[in-house]
N, C-alpha and C positions, 0 to 999 in steps of 0.2 A: 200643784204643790208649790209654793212659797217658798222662795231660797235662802238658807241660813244666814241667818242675820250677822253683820260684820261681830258684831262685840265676841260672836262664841267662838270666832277664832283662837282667840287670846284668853279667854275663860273657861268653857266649857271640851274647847277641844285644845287644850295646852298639854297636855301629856303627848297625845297625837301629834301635834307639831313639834314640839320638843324628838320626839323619836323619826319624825322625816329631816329634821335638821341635822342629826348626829348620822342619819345613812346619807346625807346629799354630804358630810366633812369629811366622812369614812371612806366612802366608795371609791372617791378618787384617785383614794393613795392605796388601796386592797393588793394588796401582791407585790406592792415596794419594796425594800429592805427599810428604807429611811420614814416610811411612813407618813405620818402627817408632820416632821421634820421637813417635809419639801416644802411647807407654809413660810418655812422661815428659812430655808435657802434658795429659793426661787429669788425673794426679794433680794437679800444678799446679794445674790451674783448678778441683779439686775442692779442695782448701786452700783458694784464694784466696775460694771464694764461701763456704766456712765459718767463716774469716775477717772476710770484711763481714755475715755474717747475725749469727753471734752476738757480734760485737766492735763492729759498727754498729748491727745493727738491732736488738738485746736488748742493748747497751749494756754487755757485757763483766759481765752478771749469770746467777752459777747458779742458787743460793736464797740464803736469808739466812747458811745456814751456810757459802757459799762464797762473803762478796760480795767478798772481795781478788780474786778469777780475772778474767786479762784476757780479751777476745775470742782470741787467739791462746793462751791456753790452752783454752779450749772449742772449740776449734777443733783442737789437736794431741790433746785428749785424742776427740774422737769419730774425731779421723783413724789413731788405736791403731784403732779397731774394725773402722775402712773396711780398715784395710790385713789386715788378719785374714779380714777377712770376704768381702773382693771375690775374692780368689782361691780359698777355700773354696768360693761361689756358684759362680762358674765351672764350677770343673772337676765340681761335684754338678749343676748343670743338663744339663753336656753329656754327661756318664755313659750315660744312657738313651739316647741316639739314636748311639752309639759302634758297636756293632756295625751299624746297621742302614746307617749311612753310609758303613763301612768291609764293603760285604757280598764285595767281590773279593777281600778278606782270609779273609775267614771260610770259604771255599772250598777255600782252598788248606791243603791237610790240617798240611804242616810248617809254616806261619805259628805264628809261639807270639801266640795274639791277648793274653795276659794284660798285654801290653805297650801294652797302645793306650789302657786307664785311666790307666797309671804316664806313658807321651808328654802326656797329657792336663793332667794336675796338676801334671808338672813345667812344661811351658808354663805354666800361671797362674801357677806359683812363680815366674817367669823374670818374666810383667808385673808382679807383686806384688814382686817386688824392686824398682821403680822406686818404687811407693809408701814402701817401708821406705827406698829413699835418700835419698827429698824428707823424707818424716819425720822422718828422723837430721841432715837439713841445718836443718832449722826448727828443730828442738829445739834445733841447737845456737848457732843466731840469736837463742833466745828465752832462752837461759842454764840450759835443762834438760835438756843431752846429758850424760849421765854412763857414766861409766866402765864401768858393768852392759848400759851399751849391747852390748857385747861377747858381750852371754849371748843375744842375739836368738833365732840359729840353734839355740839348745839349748831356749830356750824355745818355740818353732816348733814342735820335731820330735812330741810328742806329738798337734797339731792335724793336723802333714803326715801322719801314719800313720791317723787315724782316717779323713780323707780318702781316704786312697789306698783302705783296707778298704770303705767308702762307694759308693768308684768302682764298685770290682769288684763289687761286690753289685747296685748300681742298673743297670752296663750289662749283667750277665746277665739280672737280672728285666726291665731294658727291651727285652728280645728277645721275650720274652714275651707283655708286657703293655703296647704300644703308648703307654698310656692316662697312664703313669707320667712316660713323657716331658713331656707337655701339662702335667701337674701339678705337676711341680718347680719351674718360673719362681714358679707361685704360691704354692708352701710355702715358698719360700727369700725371701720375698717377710715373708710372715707370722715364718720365722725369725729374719729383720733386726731383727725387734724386740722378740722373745722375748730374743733373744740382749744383753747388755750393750755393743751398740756404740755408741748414744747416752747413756747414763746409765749410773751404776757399778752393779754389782751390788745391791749394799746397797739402792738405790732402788726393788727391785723388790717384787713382791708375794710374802709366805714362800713361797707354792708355788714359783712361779719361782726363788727364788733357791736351794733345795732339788735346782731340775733342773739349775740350770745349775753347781753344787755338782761335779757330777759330768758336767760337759761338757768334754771337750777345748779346743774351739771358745772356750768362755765363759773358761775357765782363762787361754788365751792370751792372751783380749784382754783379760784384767786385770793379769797376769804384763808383757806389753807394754810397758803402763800404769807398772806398777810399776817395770820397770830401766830405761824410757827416759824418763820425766817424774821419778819420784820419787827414782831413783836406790837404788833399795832391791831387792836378791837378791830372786827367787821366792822361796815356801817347798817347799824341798826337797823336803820328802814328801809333799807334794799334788801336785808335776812328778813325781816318782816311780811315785806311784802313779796318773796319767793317762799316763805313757808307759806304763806296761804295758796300763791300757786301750785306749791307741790300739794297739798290739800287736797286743792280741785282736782289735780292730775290723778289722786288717788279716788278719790269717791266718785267722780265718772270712770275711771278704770274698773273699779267694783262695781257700779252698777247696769255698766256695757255685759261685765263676766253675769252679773245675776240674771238679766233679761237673756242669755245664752247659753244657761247651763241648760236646761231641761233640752236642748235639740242635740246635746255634744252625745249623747250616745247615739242617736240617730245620725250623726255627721261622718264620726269613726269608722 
């Protein structure tokens, strides 16, 4: 049997995904009082305590080459990384135990499962929009919303594509390999900091700033940085040349998950 061709994800089975995206934004918050209000006080209170740590308690100092930066700029610029980064973790943690949790799915031969990576990521995309709103509202309290703000989603899209190639890869290998699941929390753990979410790029060691040269991930949350605090375009040909990376990262992602679906019920 032939595995569903990418396009019906988004055509043919869009009602279906649309109804696995509204229970992966639902489920979360089921028995809360505040409900899906937590989307937008999580970030909140993760502002506000990055706020008081670096604007109170390091006294609104970078280094010496940045000592004009208030607290509430050290603060919106690590919250560029948070918001890049928390949704990325997400959906790369849950990947690996996708198929194994959805196995009523994986049985049923016409289920097209390539969809339960894409429900996955777009739900973090959906919490991670809360983060991108508080951030566009601070920035624009703090006098650094700019007009580039606009290019968000475009700047986004090469991080959202490598992800999604990410998905499909890790929750086919986590059918597999049990072992990949356990391991994610703590590689995404070690990435936080690999990655330029807390300090710019440039602060890193040559090796590191070599890898993340050519990271989607890293790209964004300097690009982020750039149209939403400094008010200044991406460079063109670097978003150019990581959308098509993230591309790649997507359609060998998809066609690793196609050549491996027919054995996942046999795996399970």
């Amino acid at each position: 049997m032939k595995p569903p061709r990418l396009n019906l994800h988004t055509v043919a089975h869009r009602h279906l995904l649309g109804q696995l995206i509204q229970r992966e934004v639902l489920v979360r918050y089921r028995g809360s009082i505040l409900g899906i209000g937590w989307s937008f006080l999580h970030p909140l209170l993760l502002l506000a305590a990055y706020t008081l740590v670096f604007g109170g308690i390091f006294g609104g100092r970078w280094d010496a080459g940045n000592s004009g930066k208030t607290g509430l700029d050290m603060a919106l610029f690590i919250y560029c990384g948070l918001a890049i980064f928390v949704p990325f973790s997400e959906a790369v943690v849950l990947a690996p135990k996708l198929l194994l949790a959805n196995q009523h799915f994986v049985r049923k031969v016409v289920f097209p499962l390539e969809i339960l990576p894409l429900a996955s990521l777009v739900a973090a995309s959906i919490h991670g929009a809360a983060h991108l709103v508080l951030l566009a509202v601070a920035a624009m309290l703090s006098g650094h919303l700019h007009a580039t703000a606009l290019l968000i989603p475009l700047v986004l899209l090469p991080a959202w594509l490598s992800t999604l190639g990410l998905g499909w890869l890790l929750a086919a290998a986590g059918a597999y390999l049990r072992d990949i699941g356990h391991g994610m929390p703590i590689f995404m753990q070690l990435a936080m900091f690999a990655l330029p979410v807390f300090y710019p790029s440039s602060a890193a060691p040559a090796l590191l700033q070599s890898i993340n040269r050519t990271n989607p991930i890293a790209i964004a949350i300097e690009d982020l940085r750039r149209i939403l605090i400094d008010g200044v375009p991406p460079d063109w040909s670097v978003w150019l040349a990581m959308s098509c990376l993230g591309a790649s990262v997507a359609v060998a992602g998809h066609l690793f998950f196609s050549r491996c679906r027919e054995e996942f019920a046999d795996v399970l």
